[in-house]
C-alpha positions in Angstrom: -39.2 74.5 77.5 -36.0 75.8 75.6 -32.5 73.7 75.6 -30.0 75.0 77.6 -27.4 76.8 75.3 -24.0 75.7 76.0 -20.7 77.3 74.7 -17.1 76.1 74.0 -15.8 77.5 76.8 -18.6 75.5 79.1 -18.3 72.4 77.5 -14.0 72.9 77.9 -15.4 73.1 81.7 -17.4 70.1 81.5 -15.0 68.0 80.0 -12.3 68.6 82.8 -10.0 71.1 80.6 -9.1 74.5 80.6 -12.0 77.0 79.7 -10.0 80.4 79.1 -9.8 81.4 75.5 -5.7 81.0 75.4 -6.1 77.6 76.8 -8.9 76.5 74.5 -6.5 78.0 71.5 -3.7 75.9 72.9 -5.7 72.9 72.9 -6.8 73.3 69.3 -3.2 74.2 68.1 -1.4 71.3 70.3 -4.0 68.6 69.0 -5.2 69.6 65.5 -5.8 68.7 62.7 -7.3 65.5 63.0 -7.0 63.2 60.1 -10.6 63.2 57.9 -11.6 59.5 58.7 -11.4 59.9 62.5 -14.3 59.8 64.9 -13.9 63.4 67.1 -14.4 60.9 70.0 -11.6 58.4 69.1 -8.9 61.0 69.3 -6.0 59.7 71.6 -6.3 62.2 73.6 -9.4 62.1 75.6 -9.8 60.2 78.9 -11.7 57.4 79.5 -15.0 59.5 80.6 -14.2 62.5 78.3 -14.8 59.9 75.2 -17.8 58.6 76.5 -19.4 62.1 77.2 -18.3 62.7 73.8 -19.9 60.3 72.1 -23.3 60.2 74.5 -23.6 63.6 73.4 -23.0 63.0 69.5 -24.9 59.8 69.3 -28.0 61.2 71.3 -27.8 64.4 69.7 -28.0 65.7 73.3 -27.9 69.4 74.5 -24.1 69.9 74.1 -24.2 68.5 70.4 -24.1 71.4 68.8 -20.9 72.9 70.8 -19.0 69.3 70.6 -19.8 69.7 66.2 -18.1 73.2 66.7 -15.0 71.6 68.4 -14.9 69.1 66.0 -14.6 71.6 63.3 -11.8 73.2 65.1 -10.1 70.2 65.5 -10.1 70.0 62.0 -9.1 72.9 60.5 -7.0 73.8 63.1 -8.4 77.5 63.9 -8.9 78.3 67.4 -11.6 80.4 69.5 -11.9 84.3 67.3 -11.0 86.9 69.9 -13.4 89.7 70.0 
């Protein structure tokens, strides 16, 4: 049995945000970069549950690890979603 796949736009959904690509942009824009030594899930700007899905996810290397890595990368250097 395969892993689901899961995209940025679905894991936007399952963290409670905004899953269109001009709000997943925004979100990168408003809350990048993040500075090298912090943890993806420490950001201040996650919720309570949002951080602990995060780091379930990350710690587990669960289903949805490989889309939360991509975030994190866009988190960091600040590029948002490429429009087709």
């Amino acid at each position: 049995m395969e892993s689901p796949v899961h995209t940025l736009p679905s894991l936007f959904k399952q963290l409670g945000l905004a899953d269109d690509p001009v709000s997943i942009d925004r979100f990168v824009a408003v809350h990048s970069p993040l500075k090298p030594d912090l943890k993806l899930a420490d950001a201040f700007f996650w919720t309570p549950s949002q951080k602990a899905f995060l780091l379930e996810e990350i710690l587990e290397d669960a289903d949805w690890a490989e889309v939360v890595d991509e975030l994190n990368v866009l988190l960091r250097t600040g590029r948002g979603v490429q429009q087709p």
